[in-house]
C-alpha positions in Angstrom: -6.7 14.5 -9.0 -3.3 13.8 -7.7 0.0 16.0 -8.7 3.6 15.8 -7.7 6.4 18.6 -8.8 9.2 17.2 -10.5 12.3 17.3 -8.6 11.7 19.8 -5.8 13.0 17.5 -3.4 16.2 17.3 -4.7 16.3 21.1 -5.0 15.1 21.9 -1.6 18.0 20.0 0.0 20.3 23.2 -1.4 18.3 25.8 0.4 17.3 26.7 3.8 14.5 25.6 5.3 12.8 28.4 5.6 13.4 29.3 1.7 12.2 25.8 0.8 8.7 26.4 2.8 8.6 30.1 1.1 8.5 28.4 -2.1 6.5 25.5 -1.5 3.6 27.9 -0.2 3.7 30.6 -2.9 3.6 27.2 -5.1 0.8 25.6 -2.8 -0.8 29.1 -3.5 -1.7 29.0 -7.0 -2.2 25.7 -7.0 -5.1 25.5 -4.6 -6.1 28.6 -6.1 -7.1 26.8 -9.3 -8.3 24.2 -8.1 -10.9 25.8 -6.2 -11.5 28.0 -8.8 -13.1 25.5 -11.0 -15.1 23.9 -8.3 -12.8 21.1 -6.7 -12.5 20.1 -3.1 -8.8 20.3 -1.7 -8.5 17.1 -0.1 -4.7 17.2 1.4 -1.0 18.3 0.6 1.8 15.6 0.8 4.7 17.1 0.8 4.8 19.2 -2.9 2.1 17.1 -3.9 -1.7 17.7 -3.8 -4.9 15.5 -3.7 -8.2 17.0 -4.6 -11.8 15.8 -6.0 -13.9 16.8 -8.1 -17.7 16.1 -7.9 -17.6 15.3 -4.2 -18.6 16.4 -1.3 -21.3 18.6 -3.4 -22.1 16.7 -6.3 -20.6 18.5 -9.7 -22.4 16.8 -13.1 -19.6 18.5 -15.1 -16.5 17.4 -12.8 -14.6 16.0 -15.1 -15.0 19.4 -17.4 -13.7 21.1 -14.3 -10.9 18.8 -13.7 -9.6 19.5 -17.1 -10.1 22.9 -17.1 -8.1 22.9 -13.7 -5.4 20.9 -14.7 -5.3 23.5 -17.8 -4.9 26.1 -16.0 -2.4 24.4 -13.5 -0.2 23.3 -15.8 -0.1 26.2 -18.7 -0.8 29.8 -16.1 0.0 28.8 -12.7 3.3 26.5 -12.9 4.9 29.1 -15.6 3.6 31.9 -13.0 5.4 30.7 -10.2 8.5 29.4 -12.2 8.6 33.1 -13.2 8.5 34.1 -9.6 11.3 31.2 -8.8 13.4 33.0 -11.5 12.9 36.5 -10.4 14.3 35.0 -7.1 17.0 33.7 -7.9 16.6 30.4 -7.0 15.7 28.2 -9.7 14.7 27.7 -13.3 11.9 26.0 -12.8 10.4 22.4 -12.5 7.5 20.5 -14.0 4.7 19.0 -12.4 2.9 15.9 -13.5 -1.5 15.4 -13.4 -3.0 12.5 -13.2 -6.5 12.3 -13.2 -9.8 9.1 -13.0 -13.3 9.2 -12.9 -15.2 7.0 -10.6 -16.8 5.8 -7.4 -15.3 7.1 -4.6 -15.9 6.5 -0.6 -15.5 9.7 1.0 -15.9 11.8 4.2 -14.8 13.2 7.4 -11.8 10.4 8.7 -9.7 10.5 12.3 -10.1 10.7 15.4 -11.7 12.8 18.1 -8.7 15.6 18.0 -7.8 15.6 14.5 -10.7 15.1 11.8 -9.8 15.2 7.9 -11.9 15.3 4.8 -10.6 12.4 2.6 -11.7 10.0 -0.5 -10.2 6.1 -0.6 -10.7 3.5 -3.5 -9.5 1.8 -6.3 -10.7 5.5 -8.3 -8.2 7.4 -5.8 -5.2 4.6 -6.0 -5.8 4.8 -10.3 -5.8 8.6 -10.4 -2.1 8.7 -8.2 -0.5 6.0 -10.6 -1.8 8.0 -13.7 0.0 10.9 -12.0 3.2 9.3 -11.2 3.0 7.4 -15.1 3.8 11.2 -16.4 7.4 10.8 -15.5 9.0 11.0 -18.6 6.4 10.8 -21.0 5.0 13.3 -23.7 2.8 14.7 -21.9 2.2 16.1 -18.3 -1.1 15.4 -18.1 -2.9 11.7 -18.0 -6.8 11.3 -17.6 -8.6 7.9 -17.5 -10.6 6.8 -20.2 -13.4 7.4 -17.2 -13.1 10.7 -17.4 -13.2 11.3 -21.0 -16.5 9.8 -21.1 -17.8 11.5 -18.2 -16.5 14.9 -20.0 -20.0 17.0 -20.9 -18.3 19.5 -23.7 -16.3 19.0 -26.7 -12.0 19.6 -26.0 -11.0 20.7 -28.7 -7.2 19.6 -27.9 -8.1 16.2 -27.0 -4.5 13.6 -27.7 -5.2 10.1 -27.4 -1.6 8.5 -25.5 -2.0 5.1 -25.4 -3.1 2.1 -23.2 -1.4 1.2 -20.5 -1.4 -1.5 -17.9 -1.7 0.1 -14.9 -0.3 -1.5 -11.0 -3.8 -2.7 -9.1 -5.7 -3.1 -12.3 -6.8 -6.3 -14.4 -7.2 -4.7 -17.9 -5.5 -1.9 -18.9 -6.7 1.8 -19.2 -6.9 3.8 -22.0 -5.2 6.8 -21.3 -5.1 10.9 -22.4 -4.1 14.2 -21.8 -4.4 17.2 -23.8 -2.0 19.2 -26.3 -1.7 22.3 -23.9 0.1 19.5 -21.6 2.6 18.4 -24.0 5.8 18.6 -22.4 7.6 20.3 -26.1 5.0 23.2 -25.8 5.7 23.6 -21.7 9.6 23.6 -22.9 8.6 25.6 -25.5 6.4 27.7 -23.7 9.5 28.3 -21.1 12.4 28.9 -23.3 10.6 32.0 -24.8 9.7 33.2 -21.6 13.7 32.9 -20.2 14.8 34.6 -23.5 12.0 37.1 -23.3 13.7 37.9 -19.3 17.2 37.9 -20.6 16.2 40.2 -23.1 14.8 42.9 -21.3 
């Protein structure tokens, strides 16, 4: 799993520095939150964006069910959660994050040097996963998940959208590519314009 929230950089140049970190953790928060919620390893932040596994280092026969179910959960509860709490600040309206998710062989384990030791996963499974991600960018839906991992998926989604296939940078044939309706970006803005009218409201 790889994500990246949509324009945060940008933002964060208007605010202190200390605002900007305040934000990025309570955002870091719930994030992690989910993700270890539904069985994934945290692997590393980069910045606003997050890297995490599924299925390793404890091996997981349903990981891709729980990479879905995180990325649910991620996108539809915990993004609108904190984009509430951005709003009740003040300082924003809110952003969009994009998921991009691949199913493979990975090489992983402890990486570093004597002083500083890191848990990490490398291979063409990893580089795939972070294009998927950053293929979101202006698409229908904030979500995108390897063929891979719909085949590795053990229960029926019932929301299942089929986007398209897509060459993809590193890759000799292209890769079938989906997400899920709960991802669609009309149903986040959707989801989101209710919500501000529902504050404005009160």
């Amino acid at each position: 799993m790889f994500t990246d929230l949509r324009g945060f950089t940008t933002f964060s140049e208007a605010l202190p520095p200390a605002r900007v970190i305040e934000c990025l953790n309570v955002y870091l928060s719930e994030m992690t939150e989910a993700i270890q919620e539904h069985g994934g390893t945290l692997v590393s932040y980069e910045g606003d964006g997050i890297m995490a596994v599924f299925g390793a280092p404890i091996e997981q026969p349903d990981h891709a069910d729980r990479a879905i179910a995180a990325s649910r959960e991620m996108l539809t509860e915990r993004l609108p959660k904190w984009n509430r709490w951005l709003r009740d600040q003040g300082v924003s309206d809110g952003f969009k994050m994009g998921i991009g998710l691949n199913t493979g062989m990975v090489v992983s384990g402890n990486v570093g040097s004597e002083r500083r030791l890191e848990y990490t996963a490398i291979g063409d499974t990893t580089n795939t996963a972070s294009r998927l991600q950053g293929m979101t960018k202006g698409q229908s839906h904030l979500l995108f998940f390897a063929d891979t991992t719909r085949e590795r998926l053990q229960n029926e989604v019932d929301d299942i959208v089929f986007i398209d296939e897509f060459e993809v940078r590193g890759r000799s044939q292209p890769v079938k590519i989906w997400s899920i309706e709960d991802a669609s970006d009309a149903l986040f803005e959707e989801r989101k314009a209710k919500e501000v009218q529902g504050a404005g409201a009160r």
